[in-house]
N, C-alpha and C positions, 0 to 999 in steps of 0.2 A: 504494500500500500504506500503508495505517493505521500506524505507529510508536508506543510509549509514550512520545513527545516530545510527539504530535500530541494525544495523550487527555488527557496533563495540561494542556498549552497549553488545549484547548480548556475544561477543567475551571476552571483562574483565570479565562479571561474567562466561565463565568458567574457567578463570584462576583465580578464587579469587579474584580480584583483584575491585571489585564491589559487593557491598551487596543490597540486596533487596529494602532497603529503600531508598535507593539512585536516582532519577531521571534523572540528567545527569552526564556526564561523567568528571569524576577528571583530574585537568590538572597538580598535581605534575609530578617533572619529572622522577619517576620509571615509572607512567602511560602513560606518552606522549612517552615511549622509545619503549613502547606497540604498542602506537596510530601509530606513527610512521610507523613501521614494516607492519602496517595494508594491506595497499593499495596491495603489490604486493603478500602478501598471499590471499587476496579476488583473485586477479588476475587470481592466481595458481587455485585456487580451482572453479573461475569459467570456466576455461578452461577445467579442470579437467570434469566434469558435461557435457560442453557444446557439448565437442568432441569425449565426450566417456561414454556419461549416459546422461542426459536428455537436448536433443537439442533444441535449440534455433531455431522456424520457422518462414522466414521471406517470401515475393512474392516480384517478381520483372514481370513488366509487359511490355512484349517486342513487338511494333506492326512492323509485316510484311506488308508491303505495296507496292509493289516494283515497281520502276518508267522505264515506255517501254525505254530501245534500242531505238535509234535513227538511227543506224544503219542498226535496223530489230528486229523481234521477236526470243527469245532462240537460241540467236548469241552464242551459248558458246563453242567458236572454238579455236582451236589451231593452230599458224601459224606458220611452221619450215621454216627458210629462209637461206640462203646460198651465198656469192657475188649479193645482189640483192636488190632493194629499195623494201621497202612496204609500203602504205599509207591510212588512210582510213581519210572520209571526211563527215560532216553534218553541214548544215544551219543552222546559229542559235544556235550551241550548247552552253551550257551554264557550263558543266561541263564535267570531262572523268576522266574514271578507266580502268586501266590495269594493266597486270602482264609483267616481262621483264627478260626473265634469256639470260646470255653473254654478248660480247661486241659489241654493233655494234662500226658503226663505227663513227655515227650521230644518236642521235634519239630525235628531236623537235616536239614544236605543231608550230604550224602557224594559226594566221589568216589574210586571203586574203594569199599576200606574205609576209606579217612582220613577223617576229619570235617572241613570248611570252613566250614561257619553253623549255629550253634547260633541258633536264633529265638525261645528264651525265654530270654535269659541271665540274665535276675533271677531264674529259678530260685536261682542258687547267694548270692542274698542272704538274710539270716535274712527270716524271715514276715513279721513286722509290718514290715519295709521294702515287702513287697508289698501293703498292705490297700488303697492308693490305685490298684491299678494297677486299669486296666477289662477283665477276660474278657469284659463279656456282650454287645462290640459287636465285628463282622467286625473284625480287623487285617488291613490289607494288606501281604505281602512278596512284596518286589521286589528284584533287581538282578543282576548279572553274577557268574557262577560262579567264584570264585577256585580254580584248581588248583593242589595242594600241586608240591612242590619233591620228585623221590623221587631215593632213595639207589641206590645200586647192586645192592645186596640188594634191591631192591622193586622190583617188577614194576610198569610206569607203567599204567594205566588212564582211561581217559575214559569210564566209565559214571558219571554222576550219579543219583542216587538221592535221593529225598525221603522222607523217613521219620517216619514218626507214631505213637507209641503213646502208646495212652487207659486210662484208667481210666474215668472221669466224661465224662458225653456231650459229643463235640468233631464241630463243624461243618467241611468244606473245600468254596470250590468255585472252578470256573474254576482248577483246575490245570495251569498250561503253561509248556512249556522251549520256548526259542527257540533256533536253533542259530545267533544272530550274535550280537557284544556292544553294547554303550552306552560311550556316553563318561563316564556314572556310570548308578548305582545309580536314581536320580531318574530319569532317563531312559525306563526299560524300559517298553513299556507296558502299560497292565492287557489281561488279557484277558478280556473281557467281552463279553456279545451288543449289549447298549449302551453306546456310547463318550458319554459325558458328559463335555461341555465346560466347563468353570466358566468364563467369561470373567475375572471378578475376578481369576484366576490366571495368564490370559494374556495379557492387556495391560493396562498399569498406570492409565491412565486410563479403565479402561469408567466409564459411569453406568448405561446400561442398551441391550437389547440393542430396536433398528427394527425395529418389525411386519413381518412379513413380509418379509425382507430375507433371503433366503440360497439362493445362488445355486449350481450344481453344475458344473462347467469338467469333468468326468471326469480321470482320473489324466492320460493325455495332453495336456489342456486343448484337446481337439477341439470341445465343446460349449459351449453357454453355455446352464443351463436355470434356470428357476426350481424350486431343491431342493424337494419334496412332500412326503415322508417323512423327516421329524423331527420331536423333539418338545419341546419348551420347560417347562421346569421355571421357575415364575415369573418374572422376568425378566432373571436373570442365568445361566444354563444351557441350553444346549443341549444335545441328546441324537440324534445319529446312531444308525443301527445301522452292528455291525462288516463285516455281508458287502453293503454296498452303499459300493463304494471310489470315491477321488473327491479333487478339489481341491473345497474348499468355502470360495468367498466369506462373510463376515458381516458385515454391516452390524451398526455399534452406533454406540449416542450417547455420546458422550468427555464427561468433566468437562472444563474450560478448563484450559489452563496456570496456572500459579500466577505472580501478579506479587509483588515484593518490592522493599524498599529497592536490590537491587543489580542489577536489571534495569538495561542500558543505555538510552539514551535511543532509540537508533535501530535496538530490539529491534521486529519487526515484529509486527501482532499479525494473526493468524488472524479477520479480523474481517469480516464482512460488511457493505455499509455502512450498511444500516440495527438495523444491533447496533451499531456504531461509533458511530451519533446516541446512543445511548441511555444508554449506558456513563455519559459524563462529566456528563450532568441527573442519575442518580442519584448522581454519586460529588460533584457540589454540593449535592444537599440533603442529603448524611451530613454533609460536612464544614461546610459553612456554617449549619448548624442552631443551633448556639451565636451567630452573627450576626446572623441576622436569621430566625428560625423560621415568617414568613409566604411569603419567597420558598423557602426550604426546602422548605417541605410546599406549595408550588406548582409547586416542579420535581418531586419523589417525583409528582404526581398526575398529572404530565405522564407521570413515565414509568410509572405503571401502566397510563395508558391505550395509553401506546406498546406496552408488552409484551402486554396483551391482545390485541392488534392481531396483531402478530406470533404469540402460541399459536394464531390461527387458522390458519395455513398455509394453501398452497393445495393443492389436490387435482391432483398430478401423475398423468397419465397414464403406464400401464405397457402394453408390448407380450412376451407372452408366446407363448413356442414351446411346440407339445402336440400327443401321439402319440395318436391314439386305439386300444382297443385291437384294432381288426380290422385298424390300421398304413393308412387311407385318408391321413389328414395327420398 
């Protein structure tokens, strides 16, 4: 395994600055001025590699599960309204997702008759505190049903109720109560006929998501197929539908880890060995360029030609499982 002991070691001797008999690394300070510089030229250079010659494959495993409507099955309706109240209601509900573009002119949850979520509370700020705010694009709410506290005079209730009254035309759609909770509000999921993945939002080093890379295990994880239906919103989203449920593999290509001043020495680096050759020829012609700018732009040339090498990749073979549809194989 490759070390950050190993990449700068190998980094002073090609700028001289380390001879063969040497075992570790000098810490006068021409060499620490070296050391130093280190971290954001490994940086450069594995950026360089990761995003444009030999990527970094990482899986992120997403399960579709999708919890019924309480309202009804593949509710995914649109409600255009006009001067006019609309409300929908479920026993029990424990959660609700919706979309909301305009103003109404009221739009609470209730349960029983208490009020719990008021969803435009800047209502109650004067105007021109609202000029900024944006009505004319869908808001989404979401989260877990807070039930009031009742007194002894009050009769307790678990009817939820959504309530909307318009003046001015207000859009709803994908209205649904879920009868379990979340551990917050964030949580809850949208309901939608398409569940869109934003990868950038679920794992913190995506770069971008491997061509054809996504795989379908079923909610049991009996199967291994290559997923067919999905659809790819340029190349950071994914797009499932809601009624075909599933463990879903993803292949994506990760940015590198980020090296710094306080990296230990015998921090290992994810590295492959021929990304490991390449690393510390660029991370000498960054630093050693102010010494001698012939061997510099001699090492840089080596490694562009190294990394072309590597964007070629090889063409791996895939074995693929497939039903046809009269079910022969």
């Amino acid at each position: 395994m490759i070390t950050w002991k190993d990449i700068k070691y190998t980094t002073l001797q090609k700028m001289f600055s380390i001879t063969g008999s040497q075992t570790s690394i000098p810490n006068d300070s021409a060499t620490m001025e070296y050391v130093n510089a280190m971290p954001q030229a490994c940086n450069e250079a594995l950026q360089l590699l990761s995003t444009a010659g030999k990527f970094i494959i990482k899986e992120f495993q997403y399960i579709n599960n999708p919890i019924e409507n309480m309202l009804g099955k593949d509710l995914f309706k649109t409600y255009s309204v006009v001067n006019d109240t609309l409300s929908f209601d479920a026993e029990g509900a424990l959660s609700y997702y919706f979309q909301i573009i305009g103003q109404p002119i009221s739009c609470k949850l209730f349960v029983g008759d208490q009020e719990v979520k008021n969803f435009f509370p800047e209502y109650e700020l004067p105007e021109e505190d609202r000029e900024n705010i944006d009505y004319k694009t869908f808001r989404v709410m979401k989260g877990n049903v807070e039930y009031p506290t009742w007194t002894d005079e009050e009769e307790p209730s678990n009817v939820v109720r959504l309530e909307v009254v318009t003046r001015t035309p207000v859009t709803l759609m994908n209205v649904c109560f879920y009868d379990v909770p979340f551990n917050s509000d964030d949580e809850v999921p949208p309901y939608e006929r398409f569940i869109r993945i934003k990868m950038t939002d679920v794992v913190d080093d995506f770069y971008q998501l491997a061509p054809a890379e996504l795989y379908d295990l079923g909610l049991s994880g009996s199967q291994y197929i290559v997923a067919n239906r999905y659809f790819q919103e340029a190349d950071k989203t994914l797009v499932i539908e809601r009624s075909r449920p599933g463990i879903y593999v993803i292949h994506y290509r990760a940015y590198p880890q980020q090296i710094t001043l306080e990296t230990p020495d015998d921090y290992e680096m994810a590295l492959d060995p021929e990304v490991a050759a390449l690393v510390p020829i660029y991370m000498a012609s960054v630093i050693y360029m102010d010494d001698d700018i012939g061997v510099a732009t001699s090492y840089r040339n080596y490694f562009e030609v190294g990394r072309d090498s590597l964007s070629q990749g090889p063409v791996i073979p895939k074995r693929e499982k497939f039903v046809t549809s009269s079910g022969w194989a």
